[in-house]
Biopython code that builds the backbone (N, CA, C, O; Angstrom):
import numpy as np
from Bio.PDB.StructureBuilder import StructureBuilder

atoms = [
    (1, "UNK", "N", (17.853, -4.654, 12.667)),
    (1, "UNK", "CA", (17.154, -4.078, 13.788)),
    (1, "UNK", "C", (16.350, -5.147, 14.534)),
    (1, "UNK", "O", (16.396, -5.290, 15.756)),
    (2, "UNK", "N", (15.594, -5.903, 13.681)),
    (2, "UNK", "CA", (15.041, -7.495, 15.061)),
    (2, "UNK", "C", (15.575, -8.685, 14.267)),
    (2, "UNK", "O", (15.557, -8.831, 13.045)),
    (3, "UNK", "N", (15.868, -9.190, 14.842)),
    (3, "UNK", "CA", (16.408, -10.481, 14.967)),
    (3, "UNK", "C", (15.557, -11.407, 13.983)),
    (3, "UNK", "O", (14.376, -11.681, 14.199)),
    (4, "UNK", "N", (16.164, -11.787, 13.055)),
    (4, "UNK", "CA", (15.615, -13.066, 11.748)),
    (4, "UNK", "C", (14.596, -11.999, 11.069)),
    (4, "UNK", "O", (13.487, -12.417, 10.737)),
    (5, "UNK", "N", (14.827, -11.054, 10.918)),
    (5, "UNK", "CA", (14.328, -10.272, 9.458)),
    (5, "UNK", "C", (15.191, -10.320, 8.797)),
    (5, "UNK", "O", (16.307, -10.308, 9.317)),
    (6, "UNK", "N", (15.053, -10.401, 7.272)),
    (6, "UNK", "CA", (15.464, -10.189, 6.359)),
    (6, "UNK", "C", (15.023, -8.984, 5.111)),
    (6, "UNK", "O", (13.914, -8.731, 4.640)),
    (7, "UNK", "N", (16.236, -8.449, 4.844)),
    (7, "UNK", "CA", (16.428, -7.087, 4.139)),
    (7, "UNK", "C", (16.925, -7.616, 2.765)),
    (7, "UNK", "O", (17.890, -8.348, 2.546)),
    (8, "UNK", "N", (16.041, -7.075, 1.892)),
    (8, "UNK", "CA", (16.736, -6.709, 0.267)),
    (8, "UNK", "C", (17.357, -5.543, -0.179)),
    (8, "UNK", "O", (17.230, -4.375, 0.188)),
    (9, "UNK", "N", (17.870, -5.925, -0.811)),
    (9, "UNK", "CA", (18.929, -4.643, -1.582)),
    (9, "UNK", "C", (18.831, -4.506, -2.854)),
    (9, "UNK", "O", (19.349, -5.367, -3.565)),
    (10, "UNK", "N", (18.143, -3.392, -3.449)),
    (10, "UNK", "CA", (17.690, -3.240, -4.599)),
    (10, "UNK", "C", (18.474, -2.241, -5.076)),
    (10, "UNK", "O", (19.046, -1.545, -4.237)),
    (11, "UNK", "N", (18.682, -1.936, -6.575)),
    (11, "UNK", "CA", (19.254, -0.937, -7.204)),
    (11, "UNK", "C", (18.208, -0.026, -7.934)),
    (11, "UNK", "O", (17.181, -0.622, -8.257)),
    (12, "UNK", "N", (18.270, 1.305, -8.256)),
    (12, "UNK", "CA", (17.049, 1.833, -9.142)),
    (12, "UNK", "C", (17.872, 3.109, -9.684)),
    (12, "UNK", "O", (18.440, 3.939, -8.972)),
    (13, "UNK", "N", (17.818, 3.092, -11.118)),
    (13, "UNK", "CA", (18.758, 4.286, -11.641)),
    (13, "UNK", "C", (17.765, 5.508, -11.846)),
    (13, "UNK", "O", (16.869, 5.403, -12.685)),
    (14, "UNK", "N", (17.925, 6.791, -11.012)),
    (14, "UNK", "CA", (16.733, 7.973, -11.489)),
    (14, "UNK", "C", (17.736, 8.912, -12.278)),
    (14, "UNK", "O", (18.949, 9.114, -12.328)),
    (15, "UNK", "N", (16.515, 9.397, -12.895)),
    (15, "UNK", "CA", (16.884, 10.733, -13.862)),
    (15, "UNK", "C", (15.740, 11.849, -13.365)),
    (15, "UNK", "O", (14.629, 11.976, -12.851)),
    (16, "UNK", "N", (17.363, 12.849, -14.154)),
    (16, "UNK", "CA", (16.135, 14.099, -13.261)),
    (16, "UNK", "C", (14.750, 14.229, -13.551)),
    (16, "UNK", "O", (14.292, 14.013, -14.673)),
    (17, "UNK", "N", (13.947, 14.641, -12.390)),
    (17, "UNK", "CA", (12.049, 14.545, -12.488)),
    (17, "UNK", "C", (11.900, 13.344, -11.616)),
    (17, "UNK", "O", (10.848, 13.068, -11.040)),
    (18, "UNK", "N", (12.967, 12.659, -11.544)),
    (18, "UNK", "CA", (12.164, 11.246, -10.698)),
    (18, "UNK", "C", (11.898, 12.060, -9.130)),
    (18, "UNK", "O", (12.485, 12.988, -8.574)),
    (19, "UNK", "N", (10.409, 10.984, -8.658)),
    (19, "UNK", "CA", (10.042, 11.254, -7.842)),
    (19, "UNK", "C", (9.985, 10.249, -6.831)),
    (19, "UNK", "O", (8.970, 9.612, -7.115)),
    (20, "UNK", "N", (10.551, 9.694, -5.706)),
    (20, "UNK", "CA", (9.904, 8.570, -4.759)),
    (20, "UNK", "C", (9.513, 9.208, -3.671)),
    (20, "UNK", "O", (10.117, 10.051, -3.009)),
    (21, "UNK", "N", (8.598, 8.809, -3.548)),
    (21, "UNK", "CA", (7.844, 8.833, -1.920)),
    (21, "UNK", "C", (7.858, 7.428, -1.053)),
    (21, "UNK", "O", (7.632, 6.300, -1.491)),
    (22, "UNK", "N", (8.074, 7.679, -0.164)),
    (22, "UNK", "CA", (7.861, 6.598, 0.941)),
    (22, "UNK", "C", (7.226, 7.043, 1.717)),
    (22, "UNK", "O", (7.542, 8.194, 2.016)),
    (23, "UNK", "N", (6.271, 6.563, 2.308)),
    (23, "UNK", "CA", (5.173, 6.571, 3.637)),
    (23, "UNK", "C", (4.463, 5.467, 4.181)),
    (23, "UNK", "O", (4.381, 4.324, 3.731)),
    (24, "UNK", "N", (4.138, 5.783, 4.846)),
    (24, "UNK", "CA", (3.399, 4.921, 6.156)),
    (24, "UNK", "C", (1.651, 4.372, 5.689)),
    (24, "UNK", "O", (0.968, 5.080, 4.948)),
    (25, "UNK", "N", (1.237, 3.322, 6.134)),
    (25, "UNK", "CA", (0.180, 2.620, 6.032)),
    (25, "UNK", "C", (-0.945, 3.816, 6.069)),
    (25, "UNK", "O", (-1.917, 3.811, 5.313)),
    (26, "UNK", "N", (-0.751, 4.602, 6.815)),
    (26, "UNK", "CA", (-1.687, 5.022, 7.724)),
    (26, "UNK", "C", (-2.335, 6.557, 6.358)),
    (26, "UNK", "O", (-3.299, 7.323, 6.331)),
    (27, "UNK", "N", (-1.344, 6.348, 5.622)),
    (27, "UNK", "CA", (-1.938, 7.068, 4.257)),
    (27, "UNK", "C", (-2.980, 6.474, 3.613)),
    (27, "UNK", "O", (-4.140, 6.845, 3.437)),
    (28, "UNK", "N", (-2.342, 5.423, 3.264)),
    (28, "UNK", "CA", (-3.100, 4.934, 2.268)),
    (28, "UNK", "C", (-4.722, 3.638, 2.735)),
    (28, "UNK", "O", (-5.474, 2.910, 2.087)),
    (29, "UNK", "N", (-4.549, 3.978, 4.059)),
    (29, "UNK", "CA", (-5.801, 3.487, 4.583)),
    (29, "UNK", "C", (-6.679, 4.109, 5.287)),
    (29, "UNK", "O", (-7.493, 3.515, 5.994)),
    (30, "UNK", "N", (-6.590, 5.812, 5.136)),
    (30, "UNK", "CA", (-7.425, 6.442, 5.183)),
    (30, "UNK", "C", (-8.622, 6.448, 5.013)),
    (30, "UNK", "O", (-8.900, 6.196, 3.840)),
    (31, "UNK", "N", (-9.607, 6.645, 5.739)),
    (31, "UNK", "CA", (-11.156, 5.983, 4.911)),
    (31, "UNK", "C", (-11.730, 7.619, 4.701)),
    (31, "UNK", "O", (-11.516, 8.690, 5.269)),
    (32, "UNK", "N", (-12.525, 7.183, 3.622)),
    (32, "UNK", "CA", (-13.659, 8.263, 3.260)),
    (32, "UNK", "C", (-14.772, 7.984, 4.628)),
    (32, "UNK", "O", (-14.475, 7.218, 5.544)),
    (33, "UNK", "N", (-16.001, 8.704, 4.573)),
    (33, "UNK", "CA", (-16.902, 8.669, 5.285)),
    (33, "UNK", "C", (-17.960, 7.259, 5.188)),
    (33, "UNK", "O", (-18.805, 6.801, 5.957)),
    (34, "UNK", "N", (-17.430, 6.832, 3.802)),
    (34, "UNK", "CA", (-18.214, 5.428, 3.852)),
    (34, "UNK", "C", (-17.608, 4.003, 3.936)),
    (34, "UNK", "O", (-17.916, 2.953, 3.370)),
    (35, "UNK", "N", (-16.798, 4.270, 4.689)),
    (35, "UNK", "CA", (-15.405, 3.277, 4.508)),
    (35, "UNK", "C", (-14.462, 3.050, 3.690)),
    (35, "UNK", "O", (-13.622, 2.286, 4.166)),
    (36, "UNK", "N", (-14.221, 3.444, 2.507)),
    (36, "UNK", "CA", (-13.724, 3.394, 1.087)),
    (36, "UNK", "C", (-11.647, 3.724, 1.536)),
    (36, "UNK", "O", (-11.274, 4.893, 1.636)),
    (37, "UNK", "N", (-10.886, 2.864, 1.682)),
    (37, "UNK", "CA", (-9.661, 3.465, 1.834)),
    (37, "UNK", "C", (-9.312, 4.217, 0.632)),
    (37, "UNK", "O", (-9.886, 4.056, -0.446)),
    (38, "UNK", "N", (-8.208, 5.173, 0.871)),
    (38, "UNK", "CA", (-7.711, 6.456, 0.061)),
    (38, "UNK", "C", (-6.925, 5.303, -1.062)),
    (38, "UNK", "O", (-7.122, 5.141, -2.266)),
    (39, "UNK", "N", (-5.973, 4.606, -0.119)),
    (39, "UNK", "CA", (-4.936, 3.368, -1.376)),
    (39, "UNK", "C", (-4.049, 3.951, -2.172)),
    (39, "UNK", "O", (-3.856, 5.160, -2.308)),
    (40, "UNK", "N", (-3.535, 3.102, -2.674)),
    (40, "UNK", "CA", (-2.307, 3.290, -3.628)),
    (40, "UNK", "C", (-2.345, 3.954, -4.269)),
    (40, "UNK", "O", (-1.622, 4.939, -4.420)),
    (41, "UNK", "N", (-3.872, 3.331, -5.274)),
    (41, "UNK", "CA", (-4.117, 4.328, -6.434)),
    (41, "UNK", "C", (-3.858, 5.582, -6.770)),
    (41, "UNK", "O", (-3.384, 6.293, -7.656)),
    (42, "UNK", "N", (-4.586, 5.577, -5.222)),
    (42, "UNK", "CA", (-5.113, 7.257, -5.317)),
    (42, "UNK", "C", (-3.785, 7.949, -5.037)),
    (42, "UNK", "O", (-3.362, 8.867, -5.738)),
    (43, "UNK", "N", (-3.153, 7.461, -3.976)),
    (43, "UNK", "CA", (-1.722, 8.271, -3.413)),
    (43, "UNK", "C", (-1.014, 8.618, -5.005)),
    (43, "UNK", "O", (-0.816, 9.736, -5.481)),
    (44, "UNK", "N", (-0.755, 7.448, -5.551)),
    (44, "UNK", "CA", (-0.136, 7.194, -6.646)),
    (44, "UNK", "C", (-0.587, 8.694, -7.984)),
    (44, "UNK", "O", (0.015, 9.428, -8.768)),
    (45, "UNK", "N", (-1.601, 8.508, -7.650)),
    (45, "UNK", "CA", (-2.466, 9.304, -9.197)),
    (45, "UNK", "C", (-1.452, 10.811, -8.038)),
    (45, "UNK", "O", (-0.389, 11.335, -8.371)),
    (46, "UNK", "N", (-2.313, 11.143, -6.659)),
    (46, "UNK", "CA", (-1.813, 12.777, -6.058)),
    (46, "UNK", "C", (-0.309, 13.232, -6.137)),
    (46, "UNK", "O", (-0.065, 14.435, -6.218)),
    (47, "UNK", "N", (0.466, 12.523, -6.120)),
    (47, "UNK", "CA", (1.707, 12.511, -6.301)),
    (47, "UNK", "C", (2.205, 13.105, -7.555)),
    (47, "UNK", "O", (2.826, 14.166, -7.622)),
    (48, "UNK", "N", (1.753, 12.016, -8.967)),
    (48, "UNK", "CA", (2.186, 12.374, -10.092)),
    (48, "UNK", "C", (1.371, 13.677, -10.471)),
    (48, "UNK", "O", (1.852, 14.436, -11.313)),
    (49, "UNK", "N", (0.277, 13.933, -9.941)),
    (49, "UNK", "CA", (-0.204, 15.547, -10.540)),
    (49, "UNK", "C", (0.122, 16.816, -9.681)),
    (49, "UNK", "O", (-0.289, 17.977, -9.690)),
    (50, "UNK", "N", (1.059, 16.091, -8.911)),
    (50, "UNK", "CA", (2.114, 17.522, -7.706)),
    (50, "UNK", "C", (3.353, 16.905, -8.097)),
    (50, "UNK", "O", (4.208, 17.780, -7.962)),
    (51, "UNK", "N", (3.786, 16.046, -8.435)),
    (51, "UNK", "CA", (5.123, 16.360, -8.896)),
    (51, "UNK", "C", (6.112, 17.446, -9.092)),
    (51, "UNK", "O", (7.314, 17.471, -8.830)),
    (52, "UNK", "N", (5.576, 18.059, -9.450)),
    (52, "UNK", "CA", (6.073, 19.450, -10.202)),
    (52, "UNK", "C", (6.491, 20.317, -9.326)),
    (52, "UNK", "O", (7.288, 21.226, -9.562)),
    (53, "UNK", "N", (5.754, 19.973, -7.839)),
    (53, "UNK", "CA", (6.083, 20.981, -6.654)),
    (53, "UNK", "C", (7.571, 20.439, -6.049)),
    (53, "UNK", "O", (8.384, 19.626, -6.485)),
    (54, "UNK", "N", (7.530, 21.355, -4.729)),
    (54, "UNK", "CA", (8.895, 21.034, -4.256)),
    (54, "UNK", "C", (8.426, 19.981, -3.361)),
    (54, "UNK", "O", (7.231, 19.765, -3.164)),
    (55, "UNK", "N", (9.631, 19.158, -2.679)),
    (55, "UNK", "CA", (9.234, 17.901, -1.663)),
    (55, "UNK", "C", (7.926, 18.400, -0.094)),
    (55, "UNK", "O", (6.950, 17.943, 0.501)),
    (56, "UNK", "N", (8.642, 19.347, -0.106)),
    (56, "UNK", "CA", (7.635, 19.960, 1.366)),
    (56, "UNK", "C", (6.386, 20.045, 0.554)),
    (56, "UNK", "O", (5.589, 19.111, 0.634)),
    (57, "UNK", "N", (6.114, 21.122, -0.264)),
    (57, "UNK", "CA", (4.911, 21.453, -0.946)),
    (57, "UNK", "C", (3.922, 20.192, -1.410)),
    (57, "UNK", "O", (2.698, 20.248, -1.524)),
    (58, "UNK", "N", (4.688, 19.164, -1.620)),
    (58, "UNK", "CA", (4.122, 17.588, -3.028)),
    (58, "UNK", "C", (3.787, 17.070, -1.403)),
    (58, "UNK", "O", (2.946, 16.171, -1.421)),
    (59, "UNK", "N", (4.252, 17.431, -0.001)),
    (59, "UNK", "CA", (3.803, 16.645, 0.972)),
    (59, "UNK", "C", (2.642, 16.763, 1.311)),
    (59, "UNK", "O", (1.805, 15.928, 1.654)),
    (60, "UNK", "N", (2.591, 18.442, 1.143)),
    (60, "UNK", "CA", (1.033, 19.418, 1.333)),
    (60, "UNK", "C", (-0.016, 19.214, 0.952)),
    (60, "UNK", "O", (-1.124, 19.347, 1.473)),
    (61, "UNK", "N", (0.545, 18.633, -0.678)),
    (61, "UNK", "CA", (-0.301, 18.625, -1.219)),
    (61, "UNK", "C", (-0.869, 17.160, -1.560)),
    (61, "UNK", "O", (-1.731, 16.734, -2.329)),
    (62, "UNK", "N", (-0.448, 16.888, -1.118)),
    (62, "UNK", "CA", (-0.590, 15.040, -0.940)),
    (62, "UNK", "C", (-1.950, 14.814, 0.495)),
    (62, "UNK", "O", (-3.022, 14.212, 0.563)),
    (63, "UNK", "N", (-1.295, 15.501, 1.257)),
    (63, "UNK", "CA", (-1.837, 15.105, 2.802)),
    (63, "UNK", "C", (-3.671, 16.137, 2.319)),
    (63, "UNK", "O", (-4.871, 15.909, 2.479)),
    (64, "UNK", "N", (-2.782, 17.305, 1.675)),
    (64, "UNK", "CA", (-4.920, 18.091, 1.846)),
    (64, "UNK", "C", (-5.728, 17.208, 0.919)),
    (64, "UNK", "O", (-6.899, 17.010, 1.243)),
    (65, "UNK", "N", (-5.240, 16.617, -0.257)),
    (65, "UNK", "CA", (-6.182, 14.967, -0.523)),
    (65, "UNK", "C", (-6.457, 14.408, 0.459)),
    (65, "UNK", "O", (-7.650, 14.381, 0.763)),
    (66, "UNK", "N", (-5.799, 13.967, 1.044)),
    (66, "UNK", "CA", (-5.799, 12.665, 2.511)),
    (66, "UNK", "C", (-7.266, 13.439, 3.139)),
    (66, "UNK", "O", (-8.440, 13.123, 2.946)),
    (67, "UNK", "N", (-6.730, 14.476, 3.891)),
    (67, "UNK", "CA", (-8.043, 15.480, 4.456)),
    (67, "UNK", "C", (-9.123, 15.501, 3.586)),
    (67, "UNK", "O", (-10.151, 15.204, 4.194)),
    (68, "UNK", "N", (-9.290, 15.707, 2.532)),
    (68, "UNK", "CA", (-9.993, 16.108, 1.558)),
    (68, "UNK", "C", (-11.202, 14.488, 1.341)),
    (68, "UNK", "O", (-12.412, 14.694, 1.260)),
    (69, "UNK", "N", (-10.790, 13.389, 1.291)),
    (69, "UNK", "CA", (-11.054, 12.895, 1.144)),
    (69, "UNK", "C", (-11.350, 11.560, 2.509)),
    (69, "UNK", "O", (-11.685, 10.398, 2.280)),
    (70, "UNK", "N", (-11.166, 12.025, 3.548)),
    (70, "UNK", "CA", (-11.972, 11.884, 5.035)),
    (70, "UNK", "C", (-12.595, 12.974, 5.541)),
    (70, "UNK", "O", (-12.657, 13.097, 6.764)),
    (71, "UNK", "N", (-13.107, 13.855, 4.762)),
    (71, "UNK", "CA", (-13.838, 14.247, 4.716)),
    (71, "UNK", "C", (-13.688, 15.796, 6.449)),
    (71, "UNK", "O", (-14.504, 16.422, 7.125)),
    (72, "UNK", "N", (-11.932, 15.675, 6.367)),
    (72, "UNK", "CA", (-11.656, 16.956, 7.329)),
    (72, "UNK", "C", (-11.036, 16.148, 8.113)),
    (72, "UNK", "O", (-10.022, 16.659, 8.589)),
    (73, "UNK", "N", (-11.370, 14.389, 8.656)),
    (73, "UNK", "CA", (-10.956, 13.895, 9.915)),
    (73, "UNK", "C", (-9.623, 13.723, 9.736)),
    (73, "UNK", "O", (-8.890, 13.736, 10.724)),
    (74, "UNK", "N", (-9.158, 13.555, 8.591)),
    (74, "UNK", "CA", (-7.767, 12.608, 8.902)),
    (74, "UNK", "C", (-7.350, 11.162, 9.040)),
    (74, "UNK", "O", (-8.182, 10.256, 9.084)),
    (75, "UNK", "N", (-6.254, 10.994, 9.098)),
    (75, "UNK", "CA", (-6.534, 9.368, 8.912)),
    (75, "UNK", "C", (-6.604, 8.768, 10.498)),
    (75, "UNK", "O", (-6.833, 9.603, 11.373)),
    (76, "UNK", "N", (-6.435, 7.492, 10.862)),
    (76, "UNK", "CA", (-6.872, 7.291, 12.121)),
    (76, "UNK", "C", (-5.704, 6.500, 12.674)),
    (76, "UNK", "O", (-5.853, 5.835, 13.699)),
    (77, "UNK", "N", (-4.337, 6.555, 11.914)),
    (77, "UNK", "CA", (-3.421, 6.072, 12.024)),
    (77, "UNK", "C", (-2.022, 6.622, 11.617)),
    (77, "UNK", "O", (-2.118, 7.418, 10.683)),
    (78, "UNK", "N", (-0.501, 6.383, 12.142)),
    (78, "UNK", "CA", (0.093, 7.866, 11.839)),
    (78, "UNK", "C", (0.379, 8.006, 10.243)),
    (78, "UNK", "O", (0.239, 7.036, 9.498)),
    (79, "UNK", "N", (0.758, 9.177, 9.811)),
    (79, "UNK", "CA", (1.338, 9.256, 8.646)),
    (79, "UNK", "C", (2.652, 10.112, 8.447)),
    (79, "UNK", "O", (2.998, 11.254, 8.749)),
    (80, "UNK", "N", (3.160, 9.157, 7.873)),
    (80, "UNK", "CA", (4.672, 10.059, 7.525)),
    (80, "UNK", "C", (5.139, 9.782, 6.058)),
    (80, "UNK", "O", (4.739, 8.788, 5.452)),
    (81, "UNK", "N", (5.782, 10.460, 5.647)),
    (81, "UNK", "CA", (5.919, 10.689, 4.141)),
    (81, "UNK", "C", (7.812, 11.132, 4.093)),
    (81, "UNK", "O", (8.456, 11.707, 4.971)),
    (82, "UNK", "N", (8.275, 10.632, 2.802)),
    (82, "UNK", "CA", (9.589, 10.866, 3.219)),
    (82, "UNK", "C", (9.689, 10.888, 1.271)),
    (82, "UNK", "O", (9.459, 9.927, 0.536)),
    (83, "UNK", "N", (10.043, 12.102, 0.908)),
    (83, "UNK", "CA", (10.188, 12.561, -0.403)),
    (83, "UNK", "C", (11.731, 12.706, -0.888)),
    (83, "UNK", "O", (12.541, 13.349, -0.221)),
    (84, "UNK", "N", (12.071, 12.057, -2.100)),
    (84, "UNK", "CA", (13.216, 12.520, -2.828)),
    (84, "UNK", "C", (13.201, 12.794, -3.946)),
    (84, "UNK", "O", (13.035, 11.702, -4.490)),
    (85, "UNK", "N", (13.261, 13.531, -4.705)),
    (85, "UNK", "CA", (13.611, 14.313, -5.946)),
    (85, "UNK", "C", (14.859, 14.345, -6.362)),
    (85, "UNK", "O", (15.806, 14.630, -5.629)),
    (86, "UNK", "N", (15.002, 13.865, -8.361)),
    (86, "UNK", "CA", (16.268, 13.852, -8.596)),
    (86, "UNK", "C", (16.071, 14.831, -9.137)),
    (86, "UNK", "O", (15.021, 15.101, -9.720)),
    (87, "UNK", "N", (17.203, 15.665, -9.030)),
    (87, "UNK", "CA", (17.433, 16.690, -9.295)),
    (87, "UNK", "C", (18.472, 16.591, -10.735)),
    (87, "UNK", "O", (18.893, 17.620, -11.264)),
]
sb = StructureBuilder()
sb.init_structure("model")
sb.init_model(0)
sb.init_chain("A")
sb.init_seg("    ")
for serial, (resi, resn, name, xyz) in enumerate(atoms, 1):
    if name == "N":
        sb.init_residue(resn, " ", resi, " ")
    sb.init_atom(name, np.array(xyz, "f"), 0.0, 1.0, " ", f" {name:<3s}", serial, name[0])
structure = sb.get_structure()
């Protein structure tokens, strides 16, 4: 897509329960009210304790943390989330 990037090609074997998420910056640099970004961690920890839901639902429930933890605003940058489940 631009000119002199370079792309890797990785392999990853899932079993059923696996979960990946992919999303955008704009998650995980969410700030609390005292500047504090939301981060990996945290995405990381909301994820594995919604797992269990379906992809739409684990999005829901991912993002009312995000809210939850700016305290209602939201983040200040976009967010998109892109879920797969092995089934």
């Amino acid at each position: 897509m631009f000119r002199d990037t370079r792309y890797h090609e990785y392999y990853l074997t899932t079993e059923p329960g696996d979960v990946l998420m992919l999303y955008t910056d704009g998650v995980t640099e969410a700030n609390d009210p005292h500047g504090e970004e939301f981060g990996r961690e945290r995405l990381a920890q909301a994820v594995t304790a919604n797992r269990h839901l379906g992809a739409r639902e684990l999005i829901t429930a991912v993002h009312t943390e995000v809210l939850a933890w700016t305290n209602g605003r939201g983040a200040t940058d976009d967010v998109t989330f892109f879920v797969i489940k092995a089934l």
